[in-house]
C-alpha positions in Angstrom: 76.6 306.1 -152.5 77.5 303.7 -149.6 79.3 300.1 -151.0 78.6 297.7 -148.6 81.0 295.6 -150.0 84.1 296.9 -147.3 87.5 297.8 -149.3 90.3 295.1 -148.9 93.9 295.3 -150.5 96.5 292.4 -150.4 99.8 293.8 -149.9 102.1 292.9 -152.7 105.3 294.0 -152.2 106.7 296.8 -149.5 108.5 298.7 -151.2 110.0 301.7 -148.5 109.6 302.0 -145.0 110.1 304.8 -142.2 109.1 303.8 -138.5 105.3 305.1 -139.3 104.8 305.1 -142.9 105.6 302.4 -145.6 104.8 302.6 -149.7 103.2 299.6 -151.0 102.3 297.9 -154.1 98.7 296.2 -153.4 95.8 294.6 -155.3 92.3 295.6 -154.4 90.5 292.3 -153.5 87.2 293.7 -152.6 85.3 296.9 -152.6 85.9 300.1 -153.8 88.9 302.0 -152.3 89.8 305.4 -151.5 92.2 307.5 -150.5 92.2 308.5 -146.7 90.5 305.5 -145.3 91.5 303.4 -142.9 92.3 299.5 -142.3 92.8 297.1 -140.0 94.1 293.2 -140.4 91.6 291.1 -141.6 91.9 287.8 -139.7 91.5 284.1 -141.0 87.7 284.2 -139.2 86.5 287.5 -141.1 87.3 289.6 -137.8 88.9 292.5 -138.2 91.9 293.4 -135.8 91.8 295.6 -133.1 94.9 296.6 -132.5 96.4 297.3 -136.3 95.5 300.2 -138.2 96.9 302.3 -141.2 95.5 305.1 -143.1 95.9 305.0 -146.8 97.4 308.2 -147.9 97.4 308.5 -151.2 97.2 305.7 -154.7 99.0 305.9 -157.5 97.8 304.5 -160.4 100.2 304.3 -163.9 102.3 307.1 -162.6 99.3 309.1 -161.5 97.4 310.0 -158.6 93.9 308.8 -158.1 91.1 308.7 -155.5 90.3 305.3 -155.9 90.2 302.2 -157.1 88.7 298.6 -157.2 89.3 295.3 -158.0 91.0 293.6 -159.6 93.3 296.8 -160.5 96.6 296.9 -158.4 98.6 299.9 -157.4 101.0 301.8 -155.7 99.6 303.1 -152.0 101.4 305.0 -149.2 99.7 304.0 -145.8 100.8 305.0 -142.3 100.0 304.8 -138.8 101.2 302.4 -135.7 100.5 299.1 -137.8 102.6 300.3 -140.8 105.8 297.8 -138.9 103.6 294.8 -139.5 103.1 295.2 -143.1 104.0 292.2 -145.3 103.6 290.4 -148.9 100.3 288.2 -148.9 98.3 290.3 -145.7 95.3 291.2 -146.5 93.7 294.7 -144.9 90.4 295.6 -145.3 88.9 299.0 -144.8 87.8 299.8 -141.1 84.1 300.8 -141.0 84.6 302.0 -137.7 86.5 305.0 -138.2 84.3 306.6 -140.3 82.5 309.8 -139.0 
């Protein structure tokens, strides 16, 4: 089944960081999320960015591991990749159609 609706997660908090990996504490804004996706910025005109991306890694969801989730349900995430350094409370990052093959 294909959701046209593209995933999109507002960072909450950051909670640990290593120079290309951080673990996060997000709220799924839109779409239906899954592990091993990737994401990009999401810009104030819709555009995504083209120069950011992190791969989510794994959710956890009430101490437990899941495959994914959806709004409005928060949880914790482990992303990593280059744009892991920009990472911040309030961005939004939404899911990067692109790199799907």
């Amino acid at each position: 089944m294909h959701d046209h609706n593209p995933g999109k997660l507002q960072i909450y908090a950051v909670e640990e960081t290593e120079p290309l990996s951080a673990t996060c504490i997000v709220r799924c804004v839109g779409g239906l999320v899954r592990s091993g996706q990737r994401f990009t910025v999401e810009s104030a005109d819709g555009n995504s960015g083209e120069s950011f991306h992190v791969t989510l890694d794994w959710i956890e969801r009430y101490g437990h591991r899941v495959d994914s989730f959806d709004p409005p349900h928060n949880a914790r995430v482990h992303l990593s990749g280059s744009g892991v350094s920009l990472l911040k409370e309030g961005l939004t990052i939404i899911f990067l159609e692109s790199a799907v093959g």
